[in-house]
C-alpha positions as CSV (number, residue, x, y, z in Angstrom):
1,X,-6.8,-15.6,-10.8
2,X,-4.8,-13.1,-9.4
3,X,-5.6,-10.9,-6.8
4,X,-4.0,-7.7,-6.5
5,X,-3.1,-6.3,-2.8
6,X,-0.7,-3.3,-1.5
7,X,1.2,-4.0,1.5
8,X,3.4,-1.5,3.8
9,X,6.5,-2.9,5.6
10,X,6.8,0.2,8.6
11,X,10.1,-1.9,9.5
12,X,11.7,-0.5,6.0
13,X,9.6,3.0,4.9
14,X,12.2,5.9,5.5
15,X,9.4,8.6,5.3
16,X,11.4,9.4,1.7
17,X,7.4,9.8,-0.4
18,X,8.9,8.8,-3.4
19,X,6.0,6.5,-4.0
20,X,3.7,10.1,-3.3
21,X,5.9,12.2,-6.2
22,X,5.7,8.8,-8.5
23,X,1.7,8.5,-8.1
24,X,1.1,12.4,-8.9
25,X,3.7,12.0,-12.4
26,X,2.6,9.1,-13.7
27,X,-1.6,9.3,-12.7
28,X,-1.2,13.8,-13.0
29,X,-4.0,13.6,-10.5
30,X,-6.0,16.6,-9.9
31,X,-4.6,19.3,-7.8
32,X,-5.4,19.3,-3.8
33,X,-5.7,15.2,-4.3
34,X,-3.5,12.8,-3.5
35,X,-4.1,9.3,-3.7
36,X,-1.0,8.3,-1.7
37,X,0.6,9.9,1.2
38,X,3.2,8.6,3.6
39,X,1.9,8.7,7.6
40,X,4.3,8.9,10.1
41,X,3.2,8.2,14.1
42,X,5.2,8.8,17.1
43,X,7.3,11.6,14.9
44,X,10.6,12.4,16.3
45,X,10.5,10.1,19.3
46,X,11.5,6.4,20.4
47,X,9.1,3.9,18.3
48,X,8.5,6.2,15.4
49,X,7.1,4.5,12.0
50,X,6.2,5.5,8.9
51,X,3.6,4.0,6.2
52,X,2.5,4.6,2.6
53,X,-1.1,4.9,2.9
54,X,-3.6,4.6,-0.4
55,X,-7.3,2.5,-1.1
56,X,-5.7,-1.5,-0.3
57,X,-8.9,-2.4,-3.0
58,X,-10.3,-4.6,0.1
59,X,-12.0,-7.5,-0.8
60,X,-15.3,-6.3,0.9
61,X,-15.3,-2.7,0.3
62,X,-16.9,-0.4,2.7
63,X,-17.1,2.4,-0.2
64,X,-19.2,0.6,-2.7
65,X,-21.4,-0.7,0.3
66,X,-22.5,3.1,1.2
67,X,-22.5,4.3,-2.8
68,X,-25.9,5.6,-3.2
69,X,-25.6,5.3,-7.5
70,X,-23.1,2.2,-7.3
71,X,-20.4,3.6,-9.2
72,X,-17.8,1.3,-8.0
73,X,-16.9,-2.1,-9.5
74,X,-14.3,-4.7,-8.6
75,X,-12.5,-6.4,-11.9
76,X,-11.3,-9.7,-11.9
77,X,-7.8,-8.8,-10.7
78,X,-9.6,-7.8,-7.4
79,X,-8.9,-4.0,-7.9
80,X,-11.8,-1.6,-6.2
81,X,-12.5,1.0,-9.5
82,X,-15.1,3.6,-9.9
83,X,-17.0,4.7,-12.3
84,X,-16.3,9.4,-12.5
85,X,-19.7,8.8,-14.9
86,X,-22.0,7.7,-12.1
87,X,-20.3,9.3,-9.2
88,X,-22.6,12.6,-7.8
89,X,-19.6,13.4,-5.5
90,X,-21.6,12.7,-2.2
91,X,-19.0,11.9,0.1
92,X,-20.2,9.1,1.5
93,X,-17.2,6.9,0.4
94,X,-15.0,9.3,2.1
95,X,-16.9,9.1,5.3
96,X,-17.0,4.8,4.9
97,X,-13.3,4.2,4.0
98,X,-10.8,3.5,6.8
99,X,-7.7,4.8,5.2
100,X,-9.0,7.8,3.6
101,X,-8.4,6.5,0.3
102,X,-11.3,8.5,-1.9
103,X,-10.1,12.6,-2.6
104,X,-12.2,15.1,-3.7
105,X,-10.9,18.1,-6.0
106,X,-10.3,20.9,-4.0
107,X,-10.7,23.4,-7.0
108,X,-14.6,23.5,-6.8
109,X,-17.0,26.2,-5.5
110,X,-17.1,26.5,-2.1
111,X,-19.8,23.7,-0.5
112,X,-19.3,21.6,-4.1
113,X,-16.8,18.5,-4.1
114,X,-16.3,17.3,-7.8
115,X,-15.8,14.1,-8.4
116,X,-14.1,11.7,-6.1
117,X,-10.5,10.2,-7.2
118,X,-8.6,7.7,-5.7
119,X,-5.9,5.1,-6.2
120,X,-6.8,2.8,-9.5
121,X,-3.9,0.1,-8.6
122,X,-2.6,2.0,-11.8
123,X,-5.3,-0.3,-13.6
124,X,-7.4,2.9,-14.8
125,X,-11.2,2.6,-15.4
126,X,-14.2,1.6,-17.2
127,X,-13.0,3.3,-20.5
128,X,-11.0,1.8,-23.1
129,X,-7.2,0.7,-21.7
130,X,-5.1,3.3,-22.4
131,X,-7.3,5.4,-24.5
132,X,-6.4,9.4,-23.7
133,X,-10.1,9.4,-22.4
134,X,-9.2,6.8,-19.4
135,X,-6.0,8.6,-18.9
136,X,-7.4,12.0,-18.4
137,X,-10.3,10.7,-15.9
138,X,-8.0,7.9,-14.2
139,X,-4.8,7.8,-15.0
140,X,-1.8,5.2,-15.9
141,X,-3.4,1.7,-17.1
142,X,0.0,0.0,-16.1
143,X,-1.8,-3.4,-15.2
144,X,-3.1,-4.0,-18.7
145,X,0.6,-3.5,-19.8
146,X,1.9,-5.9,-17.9
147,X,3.2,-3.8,-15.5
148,X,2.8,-2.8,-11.5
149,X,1.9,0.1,-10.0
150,X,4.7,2.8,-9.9
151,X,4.9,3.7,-6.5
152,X,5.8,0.4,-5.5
153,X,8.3,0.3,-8.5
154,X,10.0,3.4,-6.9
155,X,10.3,2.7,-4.1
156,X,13.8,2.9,-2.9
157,X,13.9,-0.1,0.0
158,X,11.3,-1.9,-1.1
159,X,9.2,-1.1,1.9
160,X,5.7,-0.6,-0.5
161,X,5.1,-3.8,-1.6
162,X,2.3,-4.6,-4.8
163,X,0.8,-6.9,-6.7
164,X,-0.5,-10.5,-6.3
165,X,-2.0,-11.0,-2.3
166,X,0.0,-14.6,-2.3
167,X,3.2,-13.5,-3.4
168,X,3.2,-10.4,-1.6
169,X,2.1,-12.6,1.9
170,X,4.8,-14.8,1.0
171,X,7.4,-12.3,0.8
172,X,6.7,-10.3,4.0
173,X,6.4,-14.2,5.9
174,X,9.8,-14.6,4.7
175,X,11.3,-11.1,5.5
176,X,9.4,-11.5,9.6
177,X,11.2,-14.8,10.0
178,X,14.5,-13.7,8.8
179,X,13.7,-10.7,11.5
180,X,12.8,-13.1,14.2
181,X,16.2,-15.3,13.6
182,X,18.4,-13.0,12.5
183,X,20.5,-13.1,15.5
184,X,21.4,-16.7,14.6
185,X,21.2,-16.3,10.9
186,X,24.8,-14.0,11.1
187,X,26.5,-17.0,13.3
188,X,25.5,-17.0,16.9
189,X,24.8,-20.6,17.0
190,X,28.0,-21.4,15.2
191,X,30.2,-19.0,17.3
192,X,28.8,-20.1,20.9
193,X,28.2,-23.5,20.0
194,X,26.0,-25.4,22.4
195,X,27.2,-22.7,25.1
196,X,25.2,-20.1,26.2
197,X,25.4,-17.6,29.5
198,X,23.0,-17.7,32.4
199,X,21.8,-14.3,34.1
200,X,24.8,-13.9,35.7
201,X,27.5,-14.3,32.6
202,X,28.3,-17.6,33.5
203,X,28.8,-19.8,30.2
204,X,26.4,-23.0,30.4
205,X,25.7,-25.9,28.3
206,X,22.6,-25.9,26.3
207,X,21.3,-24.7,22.3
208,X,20.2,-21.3,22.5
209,X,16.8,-20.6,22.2
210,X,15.8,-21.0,18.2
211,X,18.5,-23.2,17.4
212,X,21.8,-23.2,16.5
């Protein structure tokens, strides 16, 4: 069985938020929530990164441990729903999760929160799949039609990555070794042979370190 994981490569996320604008069109989430946003660290200077942050539907959530009325509920794909229903908008999810995944409406009285929303996976909820009812409380089912979340299908360099944990591990293993070797991938090996320099420039025998 599958088991459906987001992953952010900071070595390729431009900062552009497409994957932002493409959540808010296709889920028309509340206004005042957003259930992706882009953080960027070291703004403007040497080292800076960027990543698209949302709920990564852990495995072990910290939000359905503190739920006082256990509104949320883990399907068989491993995506972390909830349950608009049950939820008493109490906060305590916001408080538990790490990546400040849960939002709460910022239309209420003063003091009041509403209901929490957050990212569904683009699975929806416990309604019927794609009933108008799921889609006004939750959003795009895009899972049940065979389909992956949309941010991740927007964006532009393939930076936000979705969908089974395996395949999504495998392909960031094989984009941090083509990182680590790339040096030698474009020809270095071929071009200085078994020759390399020593600290002073001199040309000595020897493979370079990682091979040819």
């Amino acid at each position: 069985m599958a088991r459906m994981k987001f992953l952010c490569d900071a070595e390729r996320c431009i900062e552009c938020n497409a994957c932002v604008t493409a959540c808010k069109n296709e889920n028309e989430v509340p206004w005042g929530v957003n259930r992706r946003r882009v953080v960027t660290i070291h703004d403007g200077s040497p080292g800076e990164r960027s990543l698209s942050v949302a709920c990564m539907h852990c495995s072990d959530a910290p939000c359905a441990a503190v739920c006082p009325v256990d509104c949320f509920y883990t399907t068989d794909d491993g995506v972390v729903l909830h349950d608009k229903d049950i939820c008493i908008g109490c906060g305590y999810c916001f408080y538990a999760c790490p990546f400040g995944a849960p939002q709460f409406p910022v239309a209420e009285a003063f003091g009041q929160r509403g209901k929490m929303d957050k990212c569904t996976f683009c699975a929806g909820g416990p309604l019927p799949d794609n009933s108008p009812e799921e889609y006004s409380k939750y959003g795009a089912n895009r899972l049940a039609e065979g389909k992956l979340p949309l941010c991740a299908e927007m964006c532009a360099t393939r930076a936000l990555i979705a969908g089974d944990g395996d395949t999504v591990s495998d392909i960031f293993r094989e984009r941090v070794t083509w990182r680590g070797s790339s040096g030698f991938a474009h020809g270095w090996g071929v071009a200085y042979k078994n020759q390399h320099r020593d600290s002073k420039g001199k040309a000595v025998e020897g493979k370079a370190a990682g091979g040819d």
